[in-house]
C-alpha positions in Angstrom: -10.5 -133.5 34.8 -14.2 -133.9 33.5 -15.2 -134.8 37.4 -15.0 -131.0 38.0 -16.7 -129.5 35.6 -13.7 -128.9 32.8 -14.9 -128.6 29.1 -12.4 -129.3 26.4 -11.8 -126.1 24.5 -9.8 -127.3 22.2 -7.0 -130.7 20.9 -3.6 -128.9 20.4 -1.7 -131.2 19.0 -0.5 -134.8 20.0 -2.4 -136.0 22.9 -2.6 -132.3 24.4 -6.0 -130.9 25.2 -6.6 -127.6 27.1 -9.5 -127.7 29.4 -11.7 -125.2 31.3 -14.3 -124.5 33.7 -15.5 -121.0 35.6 -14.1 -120.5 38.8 -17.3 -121.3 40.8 -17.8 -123.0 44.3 -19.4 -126.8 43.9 -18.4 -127.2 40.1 -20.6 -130.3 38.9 -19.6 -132.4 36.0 -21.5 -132.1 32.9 -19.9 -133.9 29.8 -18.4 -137.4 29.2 -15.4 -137.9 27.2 -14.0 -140.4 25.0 -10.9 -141.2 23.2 -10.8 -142.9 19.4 -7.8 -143.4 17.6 -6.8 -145.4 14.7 -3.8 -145.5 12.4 -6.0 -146.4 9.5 -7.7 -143.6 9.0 -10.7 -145.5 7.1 -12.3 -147.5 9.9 -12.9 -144.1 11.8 -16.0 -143.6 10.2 -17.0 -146.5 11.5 -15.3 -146.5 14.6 -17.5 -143.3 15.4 -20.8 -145.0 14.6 -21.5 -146.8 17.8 -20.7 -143.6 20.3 -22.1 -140.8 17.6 -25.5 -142.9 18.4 -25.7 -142.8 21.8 -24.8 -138.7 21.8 -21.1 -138.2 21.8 -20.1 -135.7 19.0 -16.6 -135.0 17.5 -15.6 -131.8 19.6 -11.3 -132.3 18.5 -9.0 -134.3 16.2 -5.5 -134.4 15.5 -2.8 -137.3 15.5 -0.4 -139.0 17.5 2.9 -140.5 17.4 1.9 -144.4 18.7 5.5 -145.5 20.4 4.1 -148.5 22.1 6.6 -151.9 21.7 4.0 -153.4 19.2 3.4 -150.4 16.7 6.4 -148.8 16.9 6.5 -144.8 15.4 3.3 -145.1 13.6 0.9 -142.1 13.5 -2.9 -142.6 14.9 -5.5 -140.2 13.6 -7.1 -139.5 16.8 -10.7 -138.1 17.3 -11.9 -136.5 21.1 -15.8 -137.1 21.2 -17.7 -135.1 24.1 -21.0 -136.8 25.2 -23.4 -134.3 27.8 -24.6 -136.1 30.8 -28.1 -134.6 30.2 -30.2 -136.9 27.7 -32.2 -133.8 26.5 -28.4 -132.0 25.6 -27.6 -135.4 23.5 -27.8 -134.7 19.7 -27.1 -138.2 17.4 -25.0 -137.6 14.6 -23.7 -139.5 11.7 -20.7 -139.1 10.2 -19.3 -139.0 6.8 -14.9 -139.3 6.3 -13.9 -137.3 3.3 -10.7 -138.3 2.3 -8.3 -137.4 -1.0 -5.6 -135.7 -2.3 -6.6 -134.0 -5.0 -8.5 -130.6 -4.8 -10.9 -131.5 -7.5 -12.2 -134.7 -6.0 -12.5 -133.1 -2.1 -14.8 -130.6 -3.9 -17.2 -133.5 -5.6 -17.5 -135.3 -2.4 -18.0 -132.1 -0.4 -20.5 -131.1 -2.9 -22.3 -134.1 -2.6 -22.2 -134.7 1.2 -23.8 -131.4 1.4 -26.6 -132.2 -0.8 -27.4 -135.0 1.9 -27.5 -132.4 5.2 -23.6 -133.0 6.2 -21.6 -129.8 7.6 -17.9 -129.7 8.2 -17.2 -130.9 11.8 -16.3 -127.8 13.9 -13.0 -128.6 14.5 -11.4 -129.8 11.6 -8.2 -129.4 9.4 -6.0 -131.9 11.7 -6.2 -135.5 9.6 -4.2 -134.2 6.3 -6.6 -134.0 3.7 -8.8 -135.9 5.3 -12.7 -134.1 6.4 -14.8 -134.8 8.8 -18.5 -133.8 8.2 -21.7 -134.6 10.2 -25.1 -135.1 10.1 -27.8 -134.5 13.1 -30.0 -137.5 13.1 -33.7 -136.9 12.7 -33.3 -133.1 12.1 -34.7 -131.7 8.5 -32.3 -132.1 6.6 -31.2 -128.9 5.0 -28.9 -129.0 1.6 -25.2 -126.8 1.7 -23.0 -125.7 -1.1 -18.9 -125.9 -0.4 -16.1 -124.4 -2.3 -12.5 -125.9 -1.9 -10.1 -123.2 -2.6 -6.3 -123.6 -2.7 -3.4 -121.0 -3.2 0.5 -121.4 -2.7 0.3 -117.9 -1.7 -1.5 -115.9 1.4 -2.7 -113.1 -1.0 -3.9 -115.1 -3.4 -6.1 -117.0 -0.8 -7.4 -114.0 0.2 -8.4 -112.7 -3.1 -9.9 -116.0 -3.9 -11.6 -115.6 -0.9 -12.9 -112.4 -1.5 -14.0 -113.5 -4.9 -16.4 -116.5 -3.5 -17.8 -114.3 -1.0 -18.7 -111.7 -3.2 -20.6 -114.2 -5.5 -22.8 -115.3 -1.9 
C-alpha cells in the first residue's frame, strides 16, 4: 500500500492497520515500512536497535495471535516502525522497554528514563504493562517528570487526574 502514497494512521488491533493518503493525481510514495514482532517481549528493545539507527521510528504496536505449525497459539508483541524516504525527514532514536506489573515500580523506571531525555512512544498502551519510550539521538537532551496513576473506577481517574494537573 506504501507504493502509493498511504501513511499508516494507526495499528487496530491484531495485524490490522488503517492506512491513508489524500485523493490527489500522481500520489508518490514517501515512507518505508517495517514489521518486528517477537513473542518475548524482552529482545524488542534490541530488536529495534538496528532499524531505530538508520531512521525508522515506532509509529504502532499491538499483538498477534502467532498460529503458524511451529508456534502454535502464542502471542507476538508486534511493533510497526515507519522509516521516510527523505534522509533529511530521518530522526535516530533509541529506545528504552519499560516493563512491570506493579504501579510503583513503572513509576521509578518512568521517573528515571525521563531524567535521561526518553518520552512515551506516541502510540503506546498495546504490550500489557509493558512502555515503550524513546530518545532522539543527538538532540539536547531535555529531562521529563511522569506520574502513573491507577483507579478501579472512571471517576476516580478523573479526579486523580484533575488533582496532578492542578499541581502542573
Amino acid at each position: 500500500a506504501s507504493l502509493n502514497g498511504y501513511r499508516l494512521t494507526q495499528a487496530i488491533g491484531g495485524l490490522e492497520v488503517v492506512m491513508e493518503r489524500t485523493k490527489a493525481a500522481g500520489t508518490q510514495r514517501t515512507h518505508e515500512y517495517r514489521v518486528l514482532a517477537t513473542d518475548l517481549l524482552q529482545t524488542m528493545e534490541n530488536e529495534l536497535r538496528g532499524p531505530a539507527s538508520v531512521g525508522f521510528r515506532v509509529v504502532g504496536q499491538t499483538r498477534a495471535l502467532n498460529d503458524s505449525l511451529i508456534v502454535r497459539d502464542r502471542v507476538e508483541e508486534v511493533a510497526i516502525l515507519e522509516c521516510p524516504l527523505a534522509n533529511e525527514e530521518r530522526t535516530r532514536n533509541a529506545y528504552r522497554l519499560l516493563s512491570t506489573k506493579k504501579v510503583s515500580t513503572l513509576q521509578e523506571e518512568l521517573e528515571e528514563a525521563g531524567h535521561g531525555g526518553y518520552r512515551l512512544s506516541p502510540l503506546q498502551a498495546r504490550w500489557g504493562y509493558a512502555v515503550l519510550v524513546e530518545r532522539p539521538i543527538g538532540d539536547v537532551q531535555r529531562a521529563f517528570d511522569y506520574i502513573v496513576l491507577s483507579a478501579a473506577r472512571s471517576q476516580t481517574m478523573q479526579s486523580e487526574m484533575d488533582r496532578m494537573s492542578a499541581k502542573g
